[in-house]
C-alpha positions as CSV (number, residue, x, y, z in Angstrom):
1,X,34.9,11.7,102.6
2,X,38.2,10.7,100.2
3,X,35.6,11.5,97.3
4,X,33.8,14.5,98.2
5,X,37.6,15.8,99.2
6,X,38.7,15.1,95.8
7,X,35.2,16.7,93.8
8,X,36.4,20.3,95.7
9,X,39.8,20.4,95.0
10,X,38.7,19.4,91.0
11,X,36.1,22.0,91.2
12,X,38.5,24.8,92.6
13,X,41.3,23.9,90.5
14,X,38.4,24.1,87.9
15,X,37.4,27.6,88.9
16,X,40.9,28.9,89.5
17,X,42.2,27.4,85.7
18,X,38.9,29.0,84.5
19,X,40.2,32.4,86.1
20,X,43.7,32.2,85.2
21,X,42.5,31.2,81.2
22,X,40.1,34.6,81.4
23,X,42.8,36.7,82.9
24,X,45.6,35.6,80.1
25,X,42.9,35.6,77.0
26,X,41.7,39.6,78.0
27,X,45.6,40.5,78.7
28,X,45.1,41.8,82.3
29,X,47.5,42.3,85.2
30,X,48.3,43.5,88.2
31,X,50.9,46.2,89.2
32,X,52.3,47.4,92.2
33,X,54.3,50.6,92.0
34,X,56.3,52.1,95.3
35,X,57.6,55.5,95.6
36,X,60.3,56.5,98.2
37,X,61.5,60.0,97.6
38,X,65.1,61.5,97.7
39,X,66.6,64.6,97.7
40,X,66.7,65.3,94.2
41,X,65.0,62.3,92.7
42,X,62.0,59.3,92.8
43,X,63.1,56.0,93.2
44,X,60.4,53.7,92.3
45,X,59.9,49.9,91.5
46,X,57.3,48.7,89.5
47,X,56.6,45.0,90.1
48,X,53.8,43.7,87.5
49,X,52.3,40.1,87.8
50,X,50.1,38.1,86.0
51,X,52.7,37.4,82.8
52,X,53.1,34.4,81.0
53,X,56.1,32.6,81.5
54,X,58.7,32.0,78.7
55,X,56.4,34.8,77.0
56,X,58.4,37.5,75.0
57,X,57.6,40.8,76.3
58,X,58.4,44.6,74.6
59,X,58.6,47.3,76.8
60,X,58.2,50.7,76.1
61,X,60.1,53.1,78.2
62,X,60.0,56.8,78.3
63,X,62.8,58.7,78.1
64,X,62.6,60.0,81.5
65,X,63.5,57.3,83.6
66,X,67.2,56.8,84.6
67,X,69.2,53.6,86.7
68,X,66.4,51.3,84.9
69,X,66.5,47.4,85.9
70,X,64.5,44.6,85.4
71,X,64.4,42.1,87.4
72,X,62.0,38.2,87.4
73,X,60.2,37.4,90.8
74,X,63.5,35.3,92.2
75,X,65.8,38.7,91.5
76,X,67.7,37.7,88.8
77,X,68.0,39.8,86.0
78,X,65.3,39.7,82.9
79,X,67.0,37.7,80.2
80,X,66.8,39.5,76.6
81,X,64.8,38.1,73.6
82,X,66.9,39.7,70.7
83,X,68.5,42.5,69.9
84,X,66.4,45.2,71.1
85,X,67.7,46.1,73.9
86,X,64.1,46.1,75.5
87,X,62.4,43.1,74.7
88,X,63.0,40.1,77.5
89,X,61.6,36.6,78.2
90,X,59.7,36.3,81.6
91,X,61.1,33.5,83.5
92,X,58.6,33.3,85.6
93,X,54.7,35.2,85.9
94,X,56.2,38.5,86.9
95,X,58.9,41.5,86.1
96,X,60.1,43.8,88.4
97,X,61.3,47.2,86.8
98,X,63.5,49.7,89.1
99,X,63.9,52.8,87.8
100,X,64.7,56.6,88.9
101,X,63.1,59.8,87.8
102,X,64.6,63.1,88.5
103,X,62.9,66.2,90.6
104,X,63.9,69.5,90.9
105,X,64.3,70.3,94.7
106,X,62.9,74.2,93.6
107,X,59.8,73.3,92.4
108,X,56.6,74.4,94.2
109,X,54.7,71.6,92.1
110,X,55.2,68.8,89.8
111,X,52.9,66.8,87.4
112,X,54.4,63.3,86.3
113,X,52.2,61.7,83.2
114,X,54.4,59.4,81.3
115,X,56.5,58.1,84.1
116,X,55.7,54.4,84.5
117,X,56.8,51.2,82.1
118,X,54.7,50.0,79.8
119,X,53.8,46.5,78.5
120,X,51.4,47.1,75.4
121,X,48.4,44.8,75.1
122,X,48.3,44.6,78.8
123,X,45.9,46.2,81.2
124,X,45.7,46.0,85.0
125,X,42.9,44.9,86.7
126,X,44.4,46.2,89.6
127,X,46.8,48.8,90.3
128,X,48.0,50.4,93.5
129,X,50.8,53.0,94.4
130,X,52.4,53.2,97.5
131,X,54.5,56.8,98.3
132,X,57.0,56.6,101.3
133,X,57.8,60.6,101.6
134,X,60.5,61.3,104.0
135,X,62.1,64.6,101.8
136,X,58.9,66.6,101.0
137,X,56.9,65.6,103.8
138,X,55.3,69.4,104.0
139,X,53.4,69.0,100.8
140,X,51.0,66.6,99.3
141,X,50.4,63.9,96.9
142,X,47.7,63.2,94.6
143,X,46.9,60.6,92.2
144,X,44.6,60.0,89.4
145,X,43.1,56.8,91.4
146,X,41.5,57.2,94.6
147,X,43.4,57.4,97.8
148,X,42.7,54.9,100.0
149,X,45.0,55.5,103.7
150,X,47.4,58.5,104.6
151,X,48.9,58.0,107.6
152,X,51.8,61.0,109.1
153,X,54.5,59.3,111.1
154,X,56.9,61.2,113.2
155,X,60.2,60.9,110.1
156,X,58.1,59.2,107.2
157,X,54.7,60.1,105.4
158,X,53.1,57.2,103.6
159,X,50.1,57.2,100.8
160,X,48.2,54.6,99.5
161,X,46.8,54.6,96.1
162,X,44.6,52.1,95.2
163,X,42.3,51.5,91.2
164,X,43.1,50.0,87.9
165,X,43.6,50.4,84.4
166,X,46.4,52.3,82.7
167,X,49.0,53.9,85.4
168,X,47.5,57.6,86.2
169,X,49.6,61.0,86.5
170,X,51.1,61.3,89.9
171,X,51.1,65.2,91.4
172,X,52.7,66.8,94.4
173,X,53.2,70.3,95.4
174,X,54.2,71.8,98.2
175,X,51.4,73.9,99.7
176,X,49.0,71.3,101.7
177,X,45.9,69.8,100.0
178,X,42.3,69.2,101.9
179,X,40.8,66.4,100.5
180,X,37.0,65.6,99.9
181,X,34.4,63.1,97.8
182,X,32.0,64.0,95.9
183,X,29.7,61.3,93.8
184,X,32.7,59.7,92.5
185,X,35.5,62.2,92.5
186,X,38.4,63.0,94.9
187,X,38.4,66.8,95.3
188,X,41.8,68.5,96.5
189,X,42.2,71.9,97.5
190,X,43.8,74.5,99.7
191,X,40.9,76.1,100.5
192,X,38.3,73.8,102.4
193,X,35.6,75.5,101.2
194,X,36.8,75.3,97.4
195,X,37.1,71.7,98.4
196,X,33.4,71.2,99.6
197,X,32.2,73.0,96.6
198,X,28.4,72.1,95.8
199,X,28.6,70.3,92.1
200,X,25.3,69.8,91.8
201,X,24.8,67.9,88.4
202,X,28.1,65.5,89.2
203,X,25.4,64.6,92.5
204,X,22.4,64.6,90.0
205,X,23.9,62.4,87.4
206,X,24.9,59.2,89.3
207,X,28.0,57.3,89.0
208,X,30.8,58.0,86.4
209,X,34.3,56.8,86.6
210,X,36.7,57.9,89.3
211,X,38.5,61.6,88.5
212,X,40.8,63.3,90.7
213,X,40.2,67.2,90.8
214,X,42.8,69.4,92.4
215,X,41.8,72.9,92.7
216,X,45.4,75.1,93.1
217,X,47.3,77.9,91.8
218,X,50.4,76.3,91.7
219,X,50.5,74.3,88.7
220,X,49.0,75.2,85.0
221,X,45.6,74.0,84.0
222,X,45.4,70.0,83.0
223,X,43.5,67.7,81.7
224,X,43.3,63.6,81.0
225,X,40.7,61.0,81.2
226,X,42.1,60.3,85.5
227,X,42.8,63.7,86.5
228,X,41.9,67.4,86.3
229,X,44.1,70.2,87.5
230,X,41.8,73.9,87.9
231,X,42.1,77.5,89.2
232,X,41.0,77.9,92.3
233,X,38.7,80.7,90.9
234,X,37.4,78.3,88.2
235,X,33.5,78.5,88.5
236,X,31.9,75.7,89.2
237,X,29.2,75.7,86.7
238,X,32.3,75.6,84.0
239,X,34.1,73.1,85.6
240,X,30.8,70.5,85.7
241,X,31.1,71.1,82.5
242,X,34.5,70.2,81.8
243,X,33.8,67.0,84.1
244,X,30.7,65.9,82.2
245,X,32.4,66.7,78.6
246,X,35.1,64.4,79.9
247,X,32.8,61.7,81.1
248,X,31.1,61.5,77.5
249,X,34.9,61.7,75.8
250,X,35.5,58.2,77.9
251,X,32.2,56.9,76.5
252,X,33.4,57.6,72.6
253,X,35.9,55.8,71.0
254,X,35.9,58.2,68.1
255,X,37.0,61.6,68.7
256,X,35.3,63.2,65.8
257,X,32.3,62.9,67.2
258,X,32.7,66.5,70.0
259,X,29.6,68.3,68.1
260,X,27.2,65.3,70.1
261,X,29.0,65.5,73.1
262,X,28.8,69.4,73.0
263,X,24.7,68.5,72.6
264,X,24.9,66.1,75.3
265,X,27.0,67.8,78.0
266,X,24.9,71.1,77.1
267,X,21.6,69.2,77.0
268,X,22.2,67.6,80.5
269,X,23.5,71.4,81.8
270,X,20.7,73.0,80.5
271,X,23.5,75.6,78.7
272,X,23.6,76.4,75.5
273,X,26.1,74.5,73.2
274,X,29.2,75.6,72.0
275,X,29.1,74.9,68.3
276,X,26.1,76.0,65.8
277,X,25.8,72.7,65.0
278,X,25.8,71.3,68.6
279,X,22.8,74.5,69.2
280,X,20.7,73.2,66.2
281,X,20.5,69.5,66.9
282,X,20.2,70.1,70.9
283,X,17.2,72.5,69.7
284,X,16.0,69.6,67.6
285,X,16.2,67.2,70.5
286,X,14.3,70.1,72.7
287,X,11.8,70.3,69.9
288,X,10.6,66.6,69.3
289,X,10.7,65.1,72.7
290,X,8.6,65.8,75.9
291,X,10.3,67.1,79.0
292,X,10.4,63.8,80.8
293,X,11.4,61.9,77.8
294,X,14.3,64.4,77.4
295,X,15.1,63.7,81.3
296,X,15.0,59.3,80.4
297,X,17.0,60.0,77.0
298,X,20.1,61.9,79.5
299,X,19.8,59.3,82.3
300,X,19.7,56.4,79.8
301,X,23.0,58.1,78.1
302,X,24.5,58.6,81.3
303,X,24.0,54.7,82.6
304,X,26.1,53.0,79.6
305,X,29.2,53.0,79.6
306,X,30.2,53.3,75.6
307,X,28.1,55.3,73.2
308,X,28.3,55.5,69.3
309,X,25.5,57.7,66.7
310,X,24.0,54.3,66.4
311,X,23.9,53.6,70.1
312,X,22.2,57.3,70.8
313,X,19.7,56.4,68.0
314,X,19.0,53.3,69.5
315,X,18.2,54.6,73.2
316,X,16.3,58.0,71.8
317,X,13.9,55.2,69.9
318,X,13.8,53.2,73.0
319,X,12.5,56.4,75.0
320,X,10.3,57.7,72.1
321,X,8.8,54.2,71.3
322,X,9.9,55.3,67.4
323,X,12.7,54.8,65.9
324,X,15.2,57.6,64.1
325,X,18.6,57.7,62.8
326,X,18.8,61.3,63.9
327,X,22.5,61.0,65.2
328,X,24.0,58.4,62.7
329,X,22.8,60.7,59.6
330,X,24.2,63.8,61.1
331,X,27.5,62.6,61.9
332,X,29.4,63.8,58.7
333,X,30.5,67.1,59.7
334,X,30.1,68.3,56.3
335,X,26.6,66.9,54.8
336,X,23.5,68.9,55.2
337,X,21.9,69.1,58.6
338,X,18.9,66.3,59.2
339,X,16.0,67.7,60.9
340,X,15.0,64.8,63.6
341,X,12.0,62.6,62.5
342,X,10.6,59.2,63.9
343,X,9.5,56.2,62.0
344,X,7.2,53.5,62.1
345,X,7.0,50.8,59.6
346,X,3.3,50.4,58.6
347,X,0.5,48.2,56.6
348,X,-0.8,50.3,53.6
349,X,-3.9,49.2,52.6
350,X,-6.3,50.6,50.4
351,X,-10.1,50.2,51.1
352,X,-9.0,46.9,53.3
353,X,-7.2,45.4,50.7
354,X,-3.0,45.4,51.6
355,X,-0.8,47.4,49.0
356,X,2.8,48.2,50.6
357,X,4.7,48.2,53.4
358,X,5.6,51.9,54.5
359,X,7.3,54.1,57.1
360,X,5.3,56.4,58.9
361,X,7.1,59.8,59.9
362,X,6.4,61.6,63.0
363,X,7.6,65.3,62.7
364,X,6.2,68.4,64.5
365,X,3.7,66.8,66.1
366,X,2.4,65.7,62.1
367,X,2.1,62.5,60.8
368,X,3.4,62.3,57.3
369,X,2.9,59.5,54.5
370,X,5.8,58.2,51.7
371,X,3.9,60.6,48.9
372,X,4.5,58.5,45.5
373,X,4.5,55.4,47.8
374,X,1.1,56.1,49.0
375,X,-0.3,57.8,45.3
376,X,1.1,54.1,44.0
377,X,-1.4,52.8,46.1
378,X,-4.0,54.7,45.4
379,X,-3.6,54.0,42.0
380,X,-2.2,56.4,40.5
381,X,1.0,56.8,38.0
382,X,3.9,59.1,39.5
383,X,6.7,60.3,38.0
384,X,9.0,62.8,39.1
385,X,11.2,65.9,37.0
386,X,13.9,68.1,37.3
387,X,15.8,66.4,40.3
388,X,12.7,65.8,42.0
389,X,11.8,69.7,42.2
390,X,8.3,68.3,40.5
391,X,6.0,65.5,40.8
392,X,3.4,64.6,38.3
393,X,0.8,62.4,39.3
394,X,-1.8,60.6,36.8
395,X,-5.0,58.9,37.3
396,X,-7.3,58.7,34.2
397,X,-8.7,61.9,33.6
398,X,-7.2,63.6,36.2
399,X,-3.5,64.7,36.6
400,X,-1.6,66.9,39.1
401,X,1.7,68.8,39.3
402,X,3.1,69.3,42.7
403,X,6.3,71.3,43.5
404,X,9.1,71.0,46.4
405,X,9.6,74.5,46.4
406,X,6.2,76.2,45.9
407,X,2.9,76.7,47.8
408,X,1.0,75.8,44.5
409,X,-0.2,72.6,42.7
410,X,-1.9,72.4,39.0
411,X,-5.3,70.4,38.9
412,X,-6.3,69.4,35.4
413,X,-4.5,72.7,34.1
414,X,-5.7,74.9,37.0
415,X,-3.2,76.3,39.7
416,X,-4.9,76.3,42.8
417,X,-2.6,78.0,45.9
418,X,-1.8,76.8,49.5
419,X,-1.3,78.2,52.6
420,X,1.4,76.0,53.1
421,X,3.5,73.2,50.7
422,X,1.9,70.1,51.4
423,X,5.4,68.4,50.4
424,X,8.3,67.9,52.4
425,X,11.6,66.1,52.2
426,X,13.2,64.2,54.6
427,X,16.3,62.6,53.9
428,X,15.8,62.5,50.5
429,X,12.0,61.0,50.2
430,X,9.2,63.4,49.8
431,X,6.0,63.2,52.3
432,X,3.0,64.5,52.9
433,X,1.1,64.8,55.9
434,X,-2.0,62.8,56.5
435,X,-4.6,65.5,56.4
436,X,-3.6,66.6,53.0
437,X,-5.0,63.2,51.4
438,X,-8.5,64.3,52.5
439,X,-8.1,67.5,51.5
440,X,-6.3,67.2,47.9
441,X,-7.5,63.5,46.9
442,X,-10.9,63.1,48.7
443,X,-9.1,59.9,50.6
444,X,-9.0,60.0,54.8
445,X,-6.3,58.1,56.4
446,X,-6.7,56.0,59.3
447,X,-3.5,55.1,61.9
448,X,-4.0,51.8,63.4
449,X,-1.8,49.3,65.2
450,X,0.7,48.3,62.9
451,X,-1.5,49.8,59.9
452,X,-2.9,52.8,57.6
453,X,-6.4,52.4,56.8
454,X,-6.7,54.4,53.2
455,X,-10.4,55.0,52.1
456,X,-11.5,56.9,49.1
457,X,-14.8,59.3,49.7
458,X,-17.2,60.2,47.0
459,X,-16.9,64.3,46.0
């Protein structure tokens, strides 16, 4: 008994040292942060666990905050590291910051955003915010984390916050708020319609992170990754747009990158994009994939929770069973627009004999071939002029001259015309589609698995 006693207190001091070494190598915390109102001012107390101990610590702390402390977990007084007069050694696994923020007792509505004390490198894996209201007890609060209890007492209102991550804005005004969910969204209102509005694509999308959405005339129009401040006569087509563009923002690091989450939030709205480039490539997308796999490539994007171009490329040749680089060579803002194509890496071979390796493009519903590549193949010499406007191709007695920019070809010295260029360029290689071999070179091309059968027919 002595043993197995002593093999579960090693294996749960194990697993808890396990823990504690994963909390302090990804920086996380926890923080607890009570409000009590007054008259003309918050008092708050912000009481962070999960330090190191005898760790040097730099806060940053805004400008807005008045009667700052800091205290350790036994109440004594943070000591300082050096001469900045807010850097301190934790004694012990915790700090304990007091602080007061001023309120003006005439305003119908506040927003607080950078109100809280910051420890940089540090993120809370859990957070909660307590609100003891016993001065404004005829409005509301709101929070950019989801409220979890309310509860109206006969001198004191209390409200219970409860998420994690970076601190969120904190709201109050004084005309009452309804409250409702929807998918994963707090919706706060005056109006209990307004607040039961029908957002039919946040339902039809699935989960995204949590957003507060306060619908109310008494504050301006806001915006952040935890909380979203409308007009009550806001539409609500406009706003599910606003909500999904802000979804995809959280899924990009890079903020360059709006003209894909312009095509993404339009794509999934069915509206049309904002930008001309965001309308061509959505068009493209619309173009070269069937309805259903447009419907995978939007519920794929929606499931993950970071995207980049090369990500996007990678699910769109997951759904198409193809691959492209459609968004990664279109990201440069200022290079020429891409059409989207997919690739295949084949086998060329040549009357059953193997000659290269090749990609085969899928464009239009056409199948196009590398075209000196493929003539190399075949045998023939290529060689290409005048910034690759005009390719010459030689095979014994025969030659031909094909142009980029022309509906015409010369055979032996003759010009023969086409209804159409049998050339095309794609990201700076020239192709040609299959049928065109049969028609121009007497040679019919085959698409196998993993191959491309080329045999040459007698004339």
């Amino acid at each position: 008994m002595s043993g197995i006693i002593s093999g579960m207190l090693l294996w749960q001091w194990q697993a808890y040292s396990e823990h504690a070494i994963a909390l302090e190598s990804s920086g996380a915390i926890t923080q607890d942060i009570t409000v009590d109102t007054r008259l003309n001012e918050l008092k708050i107390t912000q009481k962070v666990q999960g330090l190191m101990a005898q760790e040097e610590y730099r806060l940053v702390i805004p400008d807005t905050l008045f009667k700052w402390k800091c205290r350790n977990g036994a109440g004594e007084a943070c000591d300082a590291a050096d001469e900045n007069p807010y850097t301190f050694f934790s004694s012990d696994d915790q700090m304990i910051f007091e602080y007061a923020i001023p309120i003006n007792e005439g305003n119908k509505a506040f927003l607080l955003t950078d109100w809280f004390v910051k420890i940089p490198g540090k993120n809370a894996e859990s957070l909660s915010i307590t609100i003891s209201d016993s001065f404004k007890r005829e409005g509301s609060w709101a929070a950019g984390i989801r409220l979890k209890a309310r509860k109206k007492l006969e001198h004191i209102d209390y409200y219970y916050f409860e998420g994690k991550g970076n601190v969120p804005p904190l709201y109050w005004q004084q005309k009452p708020l309804l409250k409702k969910a929807i998918n994963n969204a707090e919706v706060y209102s005056e109006d209990i319609q307004k607040a039961s509005s029908n957002f039919k694509k946040l339902n039809d999308i699935g989960n995204f992170p949590f957003l507060t959405i306060i619908f109310t005339d008494q504050y301006p129009e806001y915006k952040n990754e935890n909380i979203l401040i409308a007009s009550p006569h806001t539409e609500a087509r406009m706003l599910e747009k606003d909500l999904i563009t802000m979804l995809f923002q959280r899924k990009f690091a890079d903020s360059s990158q709006m003209w894909i989450i312009d095509v993404l939030t339009s794509g999934l709205l069915d509206m049309k994009p904002s930008s001309k480039k965001g309308s061509i490539l959505l068009q493209e997308l619309q173009g070269e994939l069937t309805e259903d796999e447009l419907k995978a490539f939007f519920m794929i994007v929606n499931k993950v929770n970071s995207l980049t171009p090369e990500k996007l490329d990678k699910l769109l040749s997951d759904v198409k069973g193809l691959n492209t680089q459609f968004f990664t060579m279109n990201t440069k803002s200022d290079a020429p627009f891409v059409p989207m194509y997919f690739e295949k890496e084949k086998k060329l071979l040549v009357s059953g004999a193997e000659k290269a390796n090749i990609d085969l493009i899928y464009r239009d519903g056409k199948r196009l071939l590398p075209f000196a590549e493929t003539m190399k193949s075949l045998g023939y010499e290529v060689k290409i002029l005048a910034g690759e406007e005009t390719i010459i191709l030689s095979n014994g007695n025969n030659s031909y001259r094909f142009y980029l920019n022309k509906n015409v070809f010369i055979y032996n010295e003759e010009d023969y015309g086409l209804l159409e260029n049998p050339l095309t360029n794609q990201n700076g290689t020239v192709f040609m589609e299959i049928h065109w071999f049969k028609s121009l070179f007497g040679v019919t091309a085959e698409e196998r698995e993993g191959e491309v059968h080329l045999m040459s027919q007698t004339k």
